[in-house]
C-alpha positions as a printed NumPy array, in Angstrom:
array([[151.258,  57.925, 202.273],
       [149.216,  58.161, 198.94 ],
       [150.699,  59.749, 196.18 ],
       [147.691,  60.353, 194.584],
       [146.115,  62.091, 198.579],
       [148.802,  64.06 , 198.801],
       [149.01 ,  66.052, 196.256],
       [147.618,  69.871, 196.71 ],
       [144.659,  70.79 , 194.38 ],
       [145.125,  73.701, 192.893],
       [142.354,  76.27 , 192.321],
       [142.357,  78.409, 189.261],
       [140.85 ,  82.326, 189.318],
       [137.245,  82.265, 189.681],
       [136.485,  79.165, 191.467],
       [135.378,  79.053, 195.156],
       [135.655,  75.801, 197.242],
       [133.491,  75.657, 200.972],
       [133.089,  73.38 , 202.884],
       [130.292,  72.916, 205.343],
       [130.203,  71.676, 208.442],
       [129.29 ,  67.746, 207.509],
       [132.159,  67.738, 205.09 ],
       [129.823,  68.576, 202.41 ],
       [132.166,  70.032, 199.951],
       [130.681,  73.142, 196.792],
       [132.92 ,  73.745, 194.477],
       [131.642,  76.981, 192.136],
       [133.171,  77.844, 189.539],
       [131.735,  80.148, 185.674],
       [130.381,  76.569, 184.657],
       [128.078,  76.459, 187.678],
       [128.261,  74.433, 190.892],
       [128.86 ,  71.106, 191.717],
       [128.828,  69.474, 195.382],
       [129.841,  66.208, 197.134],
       [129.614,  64.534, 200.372],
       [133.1  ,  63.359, 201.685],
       [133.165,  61.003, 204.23 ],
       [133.497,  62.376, 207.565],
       [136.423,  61.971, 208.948],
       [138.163,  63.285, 206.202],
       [139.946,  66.574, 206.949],
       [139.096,  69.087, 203.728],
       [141.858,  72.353, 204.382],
       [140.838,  75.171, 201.598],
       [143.901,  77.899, 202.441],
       [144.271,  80.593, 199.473],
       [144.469,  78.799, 196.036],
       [144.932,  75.241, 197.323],
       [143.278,  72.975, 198.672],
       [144.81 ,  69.707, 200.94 ],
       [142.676,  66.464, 201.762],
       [144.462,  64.909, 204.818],
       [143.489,  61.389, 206.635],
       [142.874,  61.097, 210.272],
       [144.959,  57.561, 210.732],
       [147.012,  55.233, 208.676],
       [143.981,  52.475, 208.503],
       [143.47 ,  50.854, 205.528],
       [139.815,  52.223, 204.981],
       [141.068,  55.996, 205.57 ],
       [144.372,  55.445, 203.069],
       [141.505,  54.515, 200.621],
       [139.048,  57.385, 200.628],
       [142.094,  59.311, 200.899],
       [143.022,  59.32 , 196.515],
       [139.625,  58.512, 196.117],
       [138.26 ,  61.959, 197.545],
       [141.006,  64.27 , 196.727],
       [140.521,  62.942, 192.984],
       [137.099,  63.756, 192.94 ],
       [137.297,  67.018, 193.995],
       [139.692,  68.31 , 191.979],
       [137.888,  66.692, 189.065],
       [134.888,  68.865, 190.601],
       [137.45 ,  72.152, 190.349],
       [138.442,  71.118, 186.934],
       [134.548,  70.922, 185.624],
       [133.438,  74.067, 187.127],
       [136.469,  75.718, 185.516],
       [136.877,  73.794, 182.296],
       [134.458,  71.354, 181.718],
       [134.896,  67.921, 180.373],
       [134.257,  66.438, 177.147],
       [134.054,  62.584, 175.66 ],
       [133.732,  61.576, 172.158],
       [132.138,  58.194, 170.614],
       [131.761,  56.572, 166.838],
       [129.498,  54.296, 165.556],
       [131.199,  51.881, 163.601],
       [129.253,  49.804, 160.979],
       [126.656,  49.895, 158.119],
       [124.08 ,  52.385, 158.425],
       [124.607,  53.617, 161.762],
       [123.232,  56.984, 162.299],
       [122.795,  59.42 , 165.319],
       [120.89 ,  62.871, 165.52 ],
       [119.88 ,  64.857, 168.233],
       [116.785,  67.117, 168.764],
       [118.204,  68.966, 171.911],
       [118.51 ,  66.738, 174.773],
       [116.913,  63.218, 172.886],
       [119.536,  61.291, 171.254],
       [118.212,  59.288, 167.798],
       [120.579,  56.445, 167.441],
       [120.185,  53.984, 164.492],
       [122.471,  50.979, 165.525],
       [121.176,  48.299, 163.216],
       [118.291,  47.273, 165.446],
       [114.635,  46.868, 163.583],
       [113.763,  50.478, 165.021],
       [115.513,  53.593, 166.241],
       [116.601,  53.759, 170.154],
       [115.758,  57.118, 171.915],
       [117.994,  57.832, 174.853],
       [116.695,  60.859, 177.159],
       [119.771,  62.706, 177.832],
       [120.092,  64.582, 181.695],
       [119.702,  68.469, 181.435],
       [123.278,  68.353, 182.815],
       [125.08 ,  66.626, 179.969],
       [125.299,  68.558, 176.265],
       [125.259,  66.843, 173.242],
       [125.994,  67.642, 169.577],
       [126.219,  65.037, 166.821],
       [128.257,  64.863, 164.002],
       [127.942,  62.922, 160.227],
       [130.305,  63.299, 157.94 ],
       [130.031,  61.577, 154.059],
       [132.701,  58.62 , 154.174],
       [133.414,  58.587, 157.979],
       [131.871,  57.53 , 160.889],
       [129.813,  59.393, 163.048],
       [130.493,  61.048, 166.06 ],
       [128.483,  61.62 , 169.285],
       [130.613,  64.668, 171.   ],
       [129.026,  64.915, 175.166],
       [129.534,  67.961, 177.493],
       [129.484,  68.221, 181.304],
       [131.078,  69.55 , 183.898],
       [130.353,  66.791, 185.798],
       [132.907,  63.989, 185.2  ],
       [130.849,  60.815, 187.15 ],
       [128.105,  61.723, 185.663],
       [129.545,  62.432, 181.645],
       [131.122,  58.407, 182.41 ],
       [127.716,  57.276, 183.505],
       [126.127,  58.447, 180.192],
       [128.916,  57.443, 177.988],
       [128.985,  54.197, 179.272],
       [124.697,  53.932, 179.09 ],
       [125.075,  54.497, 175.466],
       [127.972,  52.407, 174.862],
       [125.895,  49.372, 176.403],
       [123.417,  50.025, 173.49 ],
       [125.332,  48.38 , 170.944],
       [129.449,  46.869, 172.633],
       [132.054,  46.546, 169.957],
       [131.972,  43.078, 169.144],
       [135.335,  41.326, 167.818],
       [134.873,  40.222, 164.063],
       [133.769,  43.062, 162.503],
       [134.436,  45.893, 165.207],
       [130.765,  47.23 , 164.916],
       [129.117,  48.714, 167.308],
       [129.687,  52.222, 169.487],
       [133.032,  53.287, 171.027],
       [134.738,  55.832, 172.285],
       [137.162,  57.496, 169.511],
       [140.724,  56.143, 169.847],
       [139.603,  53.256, 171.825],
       [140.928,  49.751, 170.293],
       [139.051,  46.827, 169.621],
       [140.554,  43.586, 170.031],
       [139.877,  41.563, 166.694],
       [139.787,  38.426, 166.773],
       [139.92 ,  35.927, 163.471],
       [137.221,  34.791, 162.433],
       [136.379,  30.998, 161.273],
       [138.819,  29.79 , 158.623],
       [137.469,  28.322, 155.404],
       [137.267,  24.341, 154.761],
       [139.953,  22.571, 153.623]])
């Protein structure tokens, strides 16, 4: 059985799971609403504060979805209740990021600015601070898609392994690698 599928979610005060009749699970919560289709023969039990995600059979493609789906929804319970949050820093010379509501500025070392068009769904501040890098602090309640947008911006500019430039995710670490050693 999966340890993961097993587990019951739990649902905090204020959130309301239903589930419609083509396993379309809502989740609402103060944060707003989130859905999800499961797969179908997934069995979705919402009884008082917990909720249960059971498989039909022991086949490999249901012991799967089985983690897979109860981890999404209770990341769904945990946005609409909480929210979720991811931080990145831009590591290197004259890298710079502002925001002017949902249009990131980013200045990454390229011969012009990049403008990323953020979804209505994801917040943004950005933070500069004299002698430290800066910080790009993202908001959602929805965790696939805060990943999708982290990841988007992270692709702008990778950390590359001599110098460790580039945008990451604070607390993430960088392999280094040595660089070419002087002549003889």
């Amino acid at each position: 059985m999966s340890r993961i599928g097993k587990l019951p979610i739990s649902i905090p005060a204020g959130v309301t799971i239903s589930v419609a009749a083509n396993n379309v699970v809502s989740v609402k919560g103060p944060k707003g609403t989130l859905t999800q289709q499961v797969d179908p023969d997934m069995i979705i039990k919402v009884e008082g504060s917990e909720a249960q995600v059971d498989r039909p059979s022991e086949q490999k493609r249901h012991k799967a979805m089985h983690g897979l789906y109860r981890s999404i929804i209770s990341n769904m319970v945990k946005g609409v209740s909480e929210g979720f949050t991811l931080q990145q820093e831009l590591v290197g010379v004259g890298y710079k990021a502002t925001n002017q509501g949902q249009l990131l500025d980013l200045a990454i070392g390229f011969s012009h600015e990049v403008m990323v068009e953020l979804p209505a769904e994801v917040g943004v501040t950005t933070l500069t601070e004299k002698g430290k890098n800066p910080i790009i602090t993202l908001t959602s309640m929805d965790k696939q898609l805060l990943g999708q947008v982290a990841a988007k911006i992270r692709s702008l500019r990778k950390p590359e392994p001599y110098k460790g430039k580039g945008i990451r995710f604070v607390g993430e670490k960088v392999r280094r690698k040595a660089g070419k050693t002087a002549g003889k």
